[in-house]
ROVEX-927500 format. One line per 5 residues: number of its first residue (from 0); their letters; for each residue x, y, z of N, C-alpha, C. Coordinates in nm, 2 decimals, decimal comma. Example, Ala and Ser with C-alpha at 12.3 -4.5 7.8 and 13.67 -1.06 7.14 Angstrom:
# ROVEX-927500
0 = as = 1,32/-0,57/0,78/1,23/-0,45/0,78/1,32/-0,33/0,78; 1,28/-0,22/0,71/1,37/-0,11/0,71/1,29/0,00/0,79
END
This chain:
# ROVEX-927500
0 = xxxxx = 11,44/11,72/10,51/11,39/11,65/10,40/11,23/11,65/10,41; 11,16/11,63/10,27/11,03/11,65/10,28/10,96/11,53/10,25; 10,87/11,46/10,31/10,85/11,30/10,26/10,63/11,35/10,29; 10,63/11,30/10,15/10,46/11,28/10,11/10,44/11,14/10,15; 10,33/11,09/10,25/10,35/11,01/10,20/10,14/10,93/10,18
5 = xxxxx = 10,15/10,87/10,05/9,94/10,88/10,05/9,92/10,72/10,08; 9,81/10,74/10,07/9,72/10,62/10,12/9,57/10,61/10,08; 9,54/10,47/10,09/9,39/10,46/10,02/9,35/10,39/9,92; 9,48/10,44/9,83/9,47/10,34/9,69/9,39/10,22/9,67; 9,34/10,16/9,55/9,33/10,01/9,56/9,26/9,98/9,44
10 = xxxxx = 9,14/9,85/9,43/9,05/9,84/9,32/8,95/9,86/9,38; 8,82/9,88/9,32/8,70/9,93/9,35/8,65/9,87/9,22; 8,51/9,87/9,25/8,44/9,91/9,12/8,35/10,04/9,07; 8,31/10,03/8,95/8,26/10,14/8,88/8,13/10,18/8,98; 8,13/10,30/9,04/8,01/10,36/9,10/8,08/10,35/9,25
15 = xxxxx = 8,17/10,26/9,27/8,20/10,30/9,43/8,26/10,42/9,44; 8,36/10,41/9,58/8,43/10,53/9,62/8,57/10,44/9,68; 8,65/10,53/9,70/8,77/10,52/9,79/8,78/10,68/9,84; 8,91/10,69/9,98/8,93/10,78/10,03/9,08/10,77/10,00; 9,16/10,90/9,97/9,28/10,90/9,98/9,31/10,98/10,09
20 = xxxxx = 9,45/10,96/10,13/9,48/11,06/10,26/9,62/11,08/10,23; 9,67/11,17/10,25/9,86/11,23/10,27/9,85/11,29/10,37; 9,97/11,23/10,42/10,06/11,31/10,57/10,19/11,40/10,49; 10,22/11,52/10,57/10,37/11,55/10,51/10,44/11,53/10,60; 10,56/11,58/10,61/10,61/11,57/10,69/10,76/11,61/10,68
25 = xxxxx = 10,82/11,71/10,76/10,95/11,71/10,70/10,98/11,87/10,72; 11,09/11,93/10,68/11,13/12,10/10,68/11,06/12,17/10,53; 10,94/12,21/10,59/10,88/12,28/10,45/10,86/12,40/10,52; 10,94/12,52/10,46/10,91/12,61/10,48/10,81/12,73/10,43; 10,73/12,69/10,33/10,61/12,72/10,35/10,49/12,64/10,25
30 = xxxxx = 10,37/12,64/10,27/10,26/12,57/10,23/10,16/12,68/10,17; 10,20/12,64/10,00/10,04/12,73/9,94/9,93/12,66/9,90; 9,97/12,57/9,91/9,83/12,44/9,83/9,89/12,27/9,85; 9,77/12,21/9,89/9,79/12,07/9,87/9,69/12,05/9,78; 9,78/11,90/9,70/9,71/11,87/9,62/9,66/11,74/9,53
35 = xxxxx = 9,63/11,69/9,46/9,66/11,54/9,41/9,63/11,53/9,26; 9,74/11,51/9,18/9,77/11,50/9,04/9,73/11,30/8,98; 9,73/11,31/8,91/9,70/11,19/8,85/9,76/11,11/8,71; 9,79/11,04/8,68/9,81/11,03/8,58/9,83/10,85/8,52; 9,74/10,83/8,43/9,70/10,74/8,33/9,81/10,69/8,26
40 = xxxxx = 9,82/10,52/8,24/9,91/10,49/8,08/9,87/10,55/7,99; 9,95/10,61/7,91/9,96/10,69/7,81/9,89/10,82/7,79; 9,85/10,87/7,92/9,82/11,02/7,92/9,90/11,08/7,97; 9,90/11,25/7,98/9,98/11,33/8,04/9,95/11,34/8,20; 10,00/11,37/8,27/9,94/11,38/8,42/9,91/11,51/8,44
45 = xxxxx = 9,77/11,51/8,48/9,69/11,62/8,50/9,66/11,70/8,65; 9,65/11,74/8,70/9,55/11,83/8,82/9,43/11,74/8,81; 9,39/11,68/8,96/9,27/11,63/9,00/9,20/11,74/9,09; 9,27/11,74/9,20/9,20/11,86/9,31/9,32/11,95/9,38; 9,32/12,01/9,42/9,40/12,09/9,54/9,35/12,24/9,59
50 = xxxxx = 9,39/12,21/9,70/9,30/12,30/9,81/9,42/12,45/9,90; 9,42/12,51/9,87/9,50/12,62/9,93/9,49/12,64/10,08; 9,60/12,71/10,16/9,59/12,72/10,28/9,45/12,82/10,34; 9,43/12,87/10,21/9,32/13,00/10,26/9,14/12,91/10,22; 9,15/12,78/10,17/9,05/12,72/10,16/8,99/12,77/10,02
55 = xxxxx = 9,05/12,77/9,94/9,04/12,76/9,79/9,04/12,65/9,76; 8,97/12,58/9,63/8,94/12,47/9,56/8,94/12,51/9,43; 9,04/12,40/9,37/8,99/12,38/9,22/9,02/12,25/9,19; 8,92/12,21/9,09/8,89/12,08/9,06/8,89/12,07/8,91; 8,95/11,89/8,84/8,95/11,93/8,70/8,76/11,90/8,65
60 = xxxxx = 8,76/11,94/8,57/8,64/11,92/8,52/8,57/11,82/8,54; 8,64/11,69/8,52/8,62/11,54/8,50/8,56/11,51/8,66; 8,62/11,52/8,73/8,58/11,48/8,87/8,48/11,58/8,98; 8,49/11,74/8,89/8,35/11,83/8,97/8,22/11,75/8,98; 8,17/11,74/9,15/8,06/11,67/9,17/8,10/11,55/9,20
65 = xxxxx = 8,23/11,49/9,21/8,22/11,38/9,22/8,33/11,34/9,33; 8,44/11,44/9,30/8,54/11,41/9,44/8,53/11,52/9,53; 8,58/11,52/9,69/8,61/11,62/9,73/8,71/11,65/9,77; 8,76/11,74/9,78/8,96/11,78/9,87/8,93/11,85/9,98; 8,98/11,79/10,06/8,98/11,89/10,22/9,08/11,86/10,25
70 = xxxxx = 9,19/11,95/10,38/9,32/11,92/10,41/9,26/11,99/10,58; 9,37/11,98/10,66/9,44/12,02/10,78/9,55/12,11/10,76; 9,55/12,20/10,79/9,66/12,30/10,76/9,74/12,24/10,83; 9,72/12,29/10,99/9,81/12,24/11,08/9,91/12,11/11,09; 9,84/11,99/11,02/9,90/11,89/11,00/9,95/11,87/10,89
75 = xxxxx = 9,94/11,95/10,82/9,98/11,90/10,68/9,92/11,80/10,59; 9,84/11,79/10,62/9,71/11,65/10,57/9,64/11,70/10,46; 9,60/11,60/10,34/9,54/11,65/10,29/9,45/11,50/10,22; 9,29/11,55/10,19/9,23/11,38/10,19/9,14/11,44/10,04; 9,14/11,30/9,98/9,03/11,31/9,87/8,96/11,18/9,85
80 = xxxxx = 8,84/11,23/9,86/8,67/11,15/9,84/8,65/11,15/9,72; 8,66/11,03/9,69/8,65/10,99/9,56/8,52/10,91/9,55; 8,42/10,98/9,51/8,25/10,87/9,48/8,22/10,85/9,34; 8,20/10,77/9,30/8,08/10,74/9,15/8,18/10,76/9,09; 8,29/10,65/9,11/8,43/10,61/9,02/8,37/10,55/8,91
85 = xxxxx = 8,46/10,57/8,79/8,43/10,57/8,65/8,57/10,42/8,67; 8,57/10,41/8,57/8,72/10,35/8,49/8,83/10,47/8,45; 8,75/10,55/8,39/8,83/10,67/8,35/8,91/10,70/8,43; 8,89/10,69/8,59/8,96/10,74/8,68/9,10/10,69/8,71; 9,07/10,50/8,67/9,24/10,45/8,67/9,33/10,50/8,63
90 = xxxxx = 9,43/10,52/8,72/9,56/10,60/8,74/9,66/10,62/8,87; 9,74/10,59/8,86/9,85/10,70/8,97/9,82/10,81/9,04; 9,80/10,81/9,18/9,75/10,92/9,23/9,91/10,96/9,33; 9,91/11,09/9,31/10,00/11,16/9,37/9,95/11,29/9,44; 10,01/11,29/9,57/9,99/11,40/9,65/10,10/11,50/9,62
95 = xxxxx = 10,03/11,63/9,65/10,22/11,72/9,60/10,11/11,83/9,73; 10,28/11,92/9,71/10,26/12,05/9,79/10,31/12,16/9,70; 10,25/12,26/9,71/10,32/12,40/9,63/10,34/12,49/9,74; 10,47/12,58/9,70/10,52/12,64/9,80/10,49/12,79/9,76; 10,46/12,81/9,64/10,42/12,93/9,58/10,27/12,97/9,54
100 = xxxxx = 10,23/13,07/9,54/10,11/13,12/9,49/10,04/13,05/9,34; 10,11/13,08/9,31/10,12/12,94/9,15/10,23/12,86/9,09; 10,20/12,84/9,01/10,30/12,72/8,95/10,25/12,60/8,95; 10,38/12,51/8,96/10,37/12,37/8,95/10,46/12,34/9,08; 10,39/12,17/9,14/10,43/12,16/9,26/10,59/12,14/9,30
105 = xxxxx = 10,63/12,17/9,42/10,74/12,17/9,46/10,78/12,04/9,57; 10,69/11,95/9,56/10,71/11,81/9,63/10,58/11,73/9,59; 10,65/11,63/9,58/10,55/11,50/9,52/10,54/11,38/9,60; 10,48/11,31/9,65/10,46/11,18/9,69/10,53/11,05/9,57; 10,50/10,93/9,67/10,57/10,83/9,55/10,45/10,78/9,48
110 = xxxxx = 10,32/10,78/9,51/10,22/10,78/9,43/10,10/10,65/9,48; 10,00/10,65/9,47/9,91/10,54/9,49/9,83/10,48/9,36; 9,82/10,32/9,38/9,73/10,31/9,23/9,60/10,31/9,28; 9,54/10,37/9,20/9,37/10,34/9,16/9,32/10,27/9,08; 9,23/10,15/9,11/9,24/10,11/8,94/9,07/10,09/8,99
115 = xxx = 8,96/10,12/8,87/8,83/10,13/8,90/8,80/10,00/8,77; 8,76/9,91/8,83/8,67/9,79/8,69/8,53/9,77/8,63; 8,51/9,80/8,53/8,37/9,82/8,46/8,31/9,73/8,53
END
């Protein structure tokens, strides 16, 4: 079994930061990207950051300049620096793993809240 599991969540206010972190843990037989998805009441859930085993980055537009993603291969860790939080930012943060070159992820965490207050 594969268990995500994050950390960090909480309230802040507008212009702070938080740190997220995920551990994995479990029979994954292979790792192409960790990553952290998001998602808002009444929005779709999007792509925040995720970072490949080879040290590739992509980031959604909204948060370039503003978060960073770094992981641990070895451990399966993967962390996001979140500075100069908006409101916009509140949402569900979820850690996932992809097991493929692309696509969509193949394991999900149970999710953390973020909530940022004007």
């Amino acid at each position: 079994q594969v268990q995500l599991v994050e950390s960090g969540g909480g309230l802040v206010q507008a212009g702070g930061s938080l740190r997220l972190s995920c551990v994995a843990s479990g029979s994954i037989f292979s790792v192409n990207a960790m990553g952290w998805y998001r998602q808002a009441p009444g929005k779709l859930r999007e792509l925040v950051a995720a970072v490949t085993t080879d040290g590739t980055t992509n980031y959604a537009d909204s948060v370039k300049g503003r978060f960073t993603i770094s992981r641990d291969n070895a451990r399966n860790t993967v962390t996001l620096q979140m500075n100069s939080l908006k409101p916009e930012d509140t949402a569900v943060y979820y850690c996932t793993i992809r097991s493929r070159r692309t696509g969509l992820p193949n394991y999900w965490g149970q999710g953390t809240q973020v909530t940022v207050s004007s």
